[in-house]
C-alpha positions as a Markdown table, in Angstrom:
| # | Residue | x | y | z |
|---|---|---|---|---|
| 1 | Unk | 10.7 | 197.8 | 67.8 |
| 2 | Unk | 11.6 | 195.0 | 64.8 |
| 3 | Unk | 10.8 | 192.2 | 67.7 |
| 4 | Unk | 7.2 | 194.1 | 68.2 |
| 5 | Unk | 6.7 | 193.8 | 64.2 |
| 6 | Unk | 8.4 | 189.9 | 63.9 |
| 7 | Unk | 6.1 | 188.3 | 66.7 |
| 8 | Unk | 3.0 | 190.8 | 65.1 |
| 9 | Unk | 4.2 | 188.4 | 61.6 |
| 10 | Unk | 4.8 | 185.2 | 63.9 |
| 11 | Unk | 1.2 | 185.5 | 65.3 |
| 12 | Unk | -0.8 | 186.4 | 62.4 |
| 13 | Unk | 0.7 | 183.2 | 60.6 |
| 14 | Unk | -0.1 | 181.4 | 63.5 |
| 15 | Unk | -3.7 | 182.6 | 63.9 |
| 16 | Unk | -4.4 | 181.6 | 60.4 |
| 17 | Unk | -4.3 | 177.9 | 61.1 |
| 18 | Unk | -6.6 | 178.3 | 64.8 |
| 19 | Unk | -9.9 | 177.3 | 63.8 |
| 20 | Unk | -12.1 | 178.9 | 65.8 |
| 21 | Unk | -10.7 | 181.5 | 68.0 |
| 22 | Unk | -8.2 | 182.5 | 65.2 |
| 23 | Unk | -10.4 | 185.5 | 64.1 |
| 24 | Unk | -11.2 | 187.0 | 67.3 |
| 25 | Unk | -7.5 | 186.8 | 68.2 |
| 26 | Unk | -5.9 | 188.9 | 65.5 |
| 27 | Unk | -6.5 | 191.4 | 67.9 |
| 28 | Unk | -3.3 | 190.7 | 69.9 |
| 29 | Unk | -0.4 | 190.7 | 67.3 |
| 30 | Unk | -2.4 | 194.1 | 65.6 |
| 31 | Unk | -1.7 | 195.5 | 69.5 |
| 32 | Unk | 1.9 | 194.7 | 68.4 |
| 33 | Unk | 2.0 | 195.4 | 65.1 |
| 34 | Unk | 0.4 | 198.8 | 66.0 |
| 35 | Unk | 3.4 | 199.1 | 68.6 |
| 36 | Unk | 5.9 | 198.6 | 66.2 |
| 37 | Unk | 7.8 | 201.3 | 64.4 |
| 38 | Unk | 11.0 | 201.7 | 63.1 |
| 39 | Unk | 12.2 | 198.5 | 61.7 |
| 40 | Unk | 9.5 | 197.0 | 63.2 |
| 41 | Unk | 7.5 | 198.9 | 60.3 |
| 42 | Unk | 7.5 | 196.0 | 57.6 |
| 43 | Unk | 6.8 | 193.2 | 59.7 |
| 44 | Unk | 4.0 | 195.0 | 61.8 |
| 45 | Unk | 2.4 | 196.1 | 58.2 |
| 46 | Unk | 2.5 | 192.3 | 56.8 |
| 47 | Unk | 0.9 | 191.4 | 60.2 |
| 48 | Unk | -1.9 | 193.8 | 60.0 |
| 49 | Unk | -2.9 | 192.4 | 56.0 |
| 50 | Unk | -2.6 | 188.9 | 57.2 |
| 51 | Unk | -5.2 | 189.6 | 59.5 |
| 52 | Unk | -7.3 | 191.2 | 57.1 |
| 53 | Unk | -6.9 | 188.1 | 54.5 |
| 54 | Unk | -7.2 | 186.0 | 58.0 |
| 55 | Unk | -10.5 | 188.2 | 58.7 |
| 56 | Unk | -12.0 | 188.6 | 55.0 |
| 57 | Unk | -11.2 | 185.4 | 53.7 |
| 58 | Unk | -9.8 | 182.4 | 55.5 |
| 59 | Unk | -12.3 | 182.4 | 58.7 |
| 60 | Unk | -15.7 | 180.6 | 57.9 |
| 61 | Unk | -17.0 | 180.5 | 61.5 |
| 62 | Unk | -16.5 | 184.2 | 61.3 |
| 63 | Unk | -18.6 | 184.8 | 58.4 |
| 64 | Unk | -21.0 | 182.1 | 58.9 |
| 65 | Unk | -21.7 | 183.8 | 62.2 |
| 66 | Unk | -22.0 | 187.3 | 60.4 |
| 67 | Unk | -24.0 | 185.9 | 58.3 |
| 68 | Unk | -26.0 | 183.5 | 60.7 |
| 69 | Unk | -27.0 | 186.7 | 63.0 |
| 70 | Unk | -27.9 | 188.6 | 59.4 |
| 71 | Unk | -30.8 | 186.1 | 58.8 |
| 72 | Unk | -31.8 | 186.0 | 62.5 |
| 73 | Unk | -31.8 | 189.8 | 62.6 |
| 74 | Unk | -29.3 | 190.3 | 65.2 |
| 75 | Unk | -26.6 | 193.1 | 64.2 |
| 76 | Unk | -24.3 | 191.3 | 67.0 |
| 77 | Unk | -21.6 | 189.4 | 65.6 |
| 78 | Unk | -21.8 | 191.8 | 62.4 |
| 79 | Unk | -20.9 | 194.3 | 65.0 |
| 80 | Unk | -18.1 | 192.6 | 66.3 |
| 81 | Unk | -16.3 | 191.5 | 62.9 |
| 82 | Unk | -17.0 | 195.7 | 61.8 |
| 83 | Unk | -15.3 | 196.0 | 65.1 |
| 84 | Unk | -12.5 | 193.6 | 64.3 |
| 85 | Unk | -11.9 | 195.0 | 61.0 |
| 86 | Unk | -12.0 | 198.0 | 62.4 |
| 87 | Unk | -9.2 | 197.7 | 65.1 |
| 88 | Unk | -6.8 | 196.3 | 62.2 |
| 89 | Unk | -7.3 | 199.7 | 60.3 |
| 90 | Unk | -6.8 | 201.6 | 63.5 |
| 91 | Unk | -3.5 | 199.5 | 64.4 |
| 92 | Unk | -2.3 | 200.3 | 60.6 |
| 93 | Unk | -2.8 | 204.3 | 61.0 |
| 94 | Unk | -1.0 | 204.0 | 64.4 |
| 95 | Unk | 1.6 | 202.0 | 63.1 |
| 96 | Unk | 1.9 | 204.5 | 60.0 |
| 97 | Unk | 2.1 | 207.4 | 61.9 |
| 98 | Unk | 4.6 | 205.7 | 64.4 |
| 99 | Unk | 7.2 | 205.5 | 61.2 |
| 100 | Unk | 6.4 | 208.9 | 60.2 |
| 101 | Unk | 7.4 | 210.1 | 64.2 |
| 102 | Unk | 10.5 | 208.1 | 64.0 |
| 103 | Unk | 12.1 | 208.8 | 60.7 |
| 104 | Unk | 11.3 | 212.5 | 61.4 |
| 105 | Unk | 13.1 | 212.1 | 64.7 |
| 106 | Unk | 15.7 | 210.4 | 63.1 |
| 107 | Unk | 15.8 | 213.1 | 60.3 |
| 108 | Unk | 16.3 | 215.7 | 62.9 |
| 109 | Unk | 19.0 | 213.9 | 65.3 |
| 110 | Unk | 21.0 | 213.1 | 61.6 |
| 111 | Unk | 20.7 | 217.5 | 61.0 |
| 112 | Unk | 22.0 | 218.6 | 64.6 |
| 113 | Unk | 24.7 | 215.9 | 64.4 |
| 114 | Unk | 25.7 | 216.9 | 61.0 |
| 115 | Unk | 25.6 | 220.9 | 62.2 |
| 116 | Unk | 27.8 | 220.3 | 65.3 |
| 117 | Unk | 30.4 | 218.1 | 63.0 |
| 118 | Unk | 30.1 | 220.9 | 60.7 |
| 119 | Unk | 30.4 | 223.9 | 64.1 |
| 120 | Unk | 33.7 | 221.8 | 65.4 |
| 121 | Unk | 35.1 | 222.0 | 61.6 |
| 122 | Unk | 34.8 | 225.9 | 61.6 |
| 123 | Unk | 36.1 | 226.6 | 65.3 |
| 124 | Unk | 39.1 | 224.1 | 64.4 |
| 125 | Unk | 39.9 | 226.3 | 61.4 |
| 126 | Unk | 39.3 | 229.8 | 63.5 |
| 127 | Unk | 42.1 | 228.5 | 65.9 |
């Protein structure tokens, strides 16, 4: 799961610096990121804000086109950066609920182990 979250990281750095295409493919390491649990939790998070920043403030073809189709009147490529935002959000609640799932796995497998250590200690006394 921490190599889902790293290349989530390794991407979104990378999709900072691709000029054009860079916005509309932070949908592939959020499809990681959202993937990621675990150790994987950190990284995939980080991912998911870079893309925001990536999304919010570093693309200008993005919002020149969002604000191209504004003053046109078509609701188009406002639709599709809602959309991109949107799936970011989406990939963060997976990903949050992912960790939550896990560590309450891992809660649960820690309590069962610690009862049967505890169940061998008493029938080794009894004997």
């Amino acid at each position: 799961m921490k190599v889902l979250g790293v290349t989530a990281l390794i991407l979104a750095i990378i999709l900072i610096f691709v000029p054009i295409l860079g916005g509309y493919l932070v949908v592939i390491p959020a499809l990681f990121a959202a993937l990621a649990g675990g150790a994987g939790f950190t990284p995939g998070m980080v991912a998911l804000l870079l893309n925001l920043v990536n999304l919010l403030f570093l693309s200008p073809v993005m919002v020149m086109n969002v604000t191209g189709g504004i003053k046109a009147g078509d609701s188009l490529p406002l639709l599709i950066f809602g959309g991109l935002i949107l799936i970011q959000v989406v990939a963060g609640v997976i990903l949050w609920s992912r960790k939550r799932k896990l560590d309450f796995l891992v809660r649960e497998e820690n309590l069962m182990r610690r009862h049967q250590q505890e169940m061998g200690e008493v029938e080794n006394h009894g004997a």
